[in-house]
TORDREN-717708 format. One record per residue (C-alpha): residue number from 0; y, x, z. Coordinates in steps of 0.25 Angstrom, whole numbers. Each point is the difference from the previous one (the first is absolute). Example, Ala and Ser with C-alpha at 12.3 -4.5 7.8 and 13.67 -1.06 7.14 Angstrom:
BEGIN
<nuti=0&yy=-18&xx=49&zz=31> .
<nuti=1&yy=14&xx=6&zz=-2> .
***
This chain:
BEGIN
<nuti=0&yy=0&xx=0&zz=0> .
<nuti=1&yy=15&xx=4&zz=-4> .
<nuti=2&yy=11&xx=1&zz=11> .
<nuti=3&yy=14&xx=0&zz=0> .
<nuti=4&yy=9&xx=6&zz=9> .
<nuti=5&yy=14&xx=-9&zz=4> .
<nuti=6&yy=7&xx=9&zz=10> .
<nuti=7&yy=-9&xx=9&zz=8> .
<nuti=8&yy=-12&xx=-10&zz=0> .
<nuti=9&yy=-11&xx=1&zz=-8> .
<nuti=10&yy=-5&xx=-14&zz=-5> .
<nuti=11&yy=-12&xx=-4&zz=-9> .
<nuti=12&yy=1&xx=-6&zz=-13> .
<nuti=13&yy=-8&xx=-8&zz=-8> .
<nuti=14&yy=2&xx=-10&zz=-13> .
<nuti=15&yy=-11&xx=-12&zz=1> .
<nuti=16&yy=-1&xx=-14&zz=-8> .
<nuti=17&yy=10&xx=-6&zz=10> .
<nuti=18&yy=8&xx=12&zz=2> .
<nuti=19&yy=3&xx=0&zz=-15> .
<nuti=20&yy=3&xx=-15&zz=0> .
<nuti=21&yy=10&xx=0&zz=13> .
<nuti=22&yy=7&xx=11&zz=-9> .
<nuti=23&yy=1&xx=-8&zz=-12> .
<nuti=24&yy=5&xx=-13&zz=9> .
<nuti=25&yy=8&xx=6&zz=6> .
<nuti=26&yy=8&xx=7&zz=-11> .
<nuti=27&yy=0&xx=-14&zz=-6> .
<nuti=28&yy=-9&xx=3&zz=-12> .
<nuti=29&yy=-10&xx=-8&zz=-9> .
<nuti=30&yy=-6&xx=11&zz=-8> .
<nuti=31&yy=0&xx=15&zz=-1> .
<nuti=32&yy=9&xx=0&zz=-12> .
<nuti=33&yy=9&xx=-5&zz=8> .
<nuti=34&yy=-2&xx=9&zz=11> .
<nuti=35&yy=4&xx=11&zz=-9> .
<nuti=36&yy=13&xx=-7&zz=-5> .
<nuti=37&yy=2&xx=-1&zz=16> .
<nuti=38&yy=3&xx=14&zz=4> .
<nuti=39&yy=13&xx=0&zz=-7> .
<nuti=40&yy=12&xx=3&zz=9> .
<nuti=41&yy=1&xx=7&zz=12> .
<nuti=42&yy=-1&xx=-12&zz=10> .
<nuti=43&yy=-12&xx=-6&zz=-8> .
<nuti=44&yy=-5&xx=16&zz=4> .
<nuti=45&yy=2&xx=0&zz=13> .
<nuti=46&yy=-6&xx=-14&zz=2> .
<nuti=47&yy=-13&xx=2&zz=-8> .
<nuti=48&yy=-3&xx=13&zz=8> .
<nuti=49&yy=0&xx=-7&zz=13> .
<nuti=50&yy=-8&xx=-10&zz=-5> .
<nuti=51&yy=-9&xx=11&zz=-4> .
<nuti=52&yy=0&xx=8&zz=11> .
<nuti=53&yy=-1&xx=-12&zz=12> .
<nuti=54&yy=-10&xx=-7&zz=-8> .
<nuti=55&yy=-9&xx=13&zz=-2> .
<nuti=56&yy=3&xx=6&zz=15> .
<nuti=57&yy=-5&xx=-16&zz=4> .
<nuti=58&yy=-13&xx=0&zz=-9> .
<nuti=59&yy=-3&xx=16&zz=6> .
<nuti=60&yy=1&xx=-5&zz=15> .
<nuti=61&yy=-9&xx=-12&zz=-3> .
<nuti=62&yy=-9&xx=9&zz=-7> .
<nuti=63&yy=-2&xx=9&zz=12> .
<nuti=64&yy=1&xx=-11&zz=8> .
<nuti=65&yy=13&xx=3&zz=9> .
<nuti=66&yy=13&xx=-8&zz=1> .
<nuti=67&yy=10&xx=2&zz=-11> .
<nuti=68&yy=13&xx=5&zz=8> .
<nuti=69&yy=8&xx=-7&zz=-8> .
<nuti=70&yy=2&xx=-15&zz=1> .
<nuti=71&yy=9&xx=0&zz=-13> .
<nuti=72&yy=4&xx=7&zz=-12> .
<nuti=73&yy=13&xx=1&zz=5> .
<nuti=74&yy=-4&xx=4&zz=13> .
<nuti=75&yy=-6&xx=12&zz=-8> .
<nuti=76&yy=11&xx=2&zz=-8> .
<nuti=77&yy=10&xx=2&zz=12> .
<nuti=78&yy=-9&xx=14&zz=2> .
<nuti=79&yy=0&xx=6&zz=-13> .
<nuti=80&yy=13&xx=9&zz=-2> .
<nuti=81&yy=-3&xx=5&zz=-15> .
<nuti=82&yy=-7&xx=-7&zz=-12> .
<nuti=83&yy=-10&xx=13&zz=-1> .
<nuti=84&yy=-7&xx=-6&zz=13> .
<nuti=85&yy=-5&xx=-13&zz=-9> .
<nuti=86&yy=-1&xx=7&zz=-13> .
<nuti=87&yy=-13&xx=2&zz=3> .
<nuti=88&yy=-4&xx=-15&zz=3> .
<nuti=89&yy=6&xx=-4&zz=-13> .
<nuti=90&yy=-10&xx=11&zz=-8> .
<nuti=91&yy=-10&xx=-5&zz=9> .
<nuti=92&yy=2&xx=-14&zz=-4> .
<nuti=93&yy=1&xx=3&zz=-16> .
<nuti=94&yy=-13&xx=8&zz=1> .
<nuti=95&yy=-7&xx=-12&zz=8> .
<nuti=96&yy=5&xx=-9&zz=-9> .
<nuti=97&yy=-6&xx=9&zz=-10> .
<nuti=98&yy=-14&xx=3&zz=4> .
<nuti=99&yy=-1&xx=-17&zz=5> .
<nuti=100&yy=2&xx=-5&zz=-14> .
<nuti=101&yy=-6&xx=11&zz=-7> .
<nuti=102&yy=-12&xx=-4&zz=6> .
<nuti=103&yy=0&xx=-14&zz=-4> .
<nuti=104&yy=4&xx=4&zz=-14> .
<nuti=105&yy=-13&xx=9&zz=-2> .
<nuti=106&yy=-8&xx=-13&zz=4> .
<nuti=107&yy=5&xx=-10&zz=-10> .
<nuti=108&yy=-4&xx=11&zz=-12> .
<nuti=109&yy=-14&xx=1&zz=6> .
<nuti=110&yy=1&xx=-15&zz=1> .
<nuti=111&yy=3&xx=-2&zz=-14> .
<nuti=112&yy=-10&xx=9&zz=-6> .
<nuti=113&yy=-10&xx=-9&zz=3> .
<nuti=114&yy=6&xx=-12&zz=-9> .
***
């Protein structure tokens, strides 16, 4: 499992089903072209990297099965001092996204071979 550092504490990380769906909810997107089109502008940004690195850091307590420090995004976001702290839940979050899908997309070709 990943972990990302916010301040001087170590937190784990991890990108699940539902992690990946609160992210998308909560940026307000229906589908992932528009979650590219999302991240233009700074505030857009800052926003989405929150999303990415509470809703990662939640789905990594769960995981390990301890409390999430964190009762909100926002709550998070008052610890973070410069955006290199998220960056890595926002890669984190791309290459789940990633490796999720990619997954599914293999299985419908074997599916269709068979027709």
């Amino acid at each position: 499992m990943q972990e990302i550092q916010i301040g001087d504490k170590k937190h784990p990380l991890f990108f699940n089903m539902v992690a990946i769906e609160r992210v998308m909810q909560g940026a307000d997107v229906q589908d992932f072209d528009q979650l590219a089109q999302s991240g233009q502008g700074l505030a857009k940004t800052l926003s989405f990297a929150r999303l990415c690195a509470f809703y990662g850091i939640q789905a990594g307590y769960k995981k390990i099965g301890e409390k999430c420090p964190y009762k909100d995004a926002e709550e998070l976001a008052e610890d973070v001092t410069a955006l290199s702290e998220v960056s890595p839940a926002l890669n984190a979050f791309t290459e789940a996204v990633s490796k999720f899908f990619a997954v599914d997309a293999e299985q419908a070709v074997e599916g269709s071979e068979g027709n």
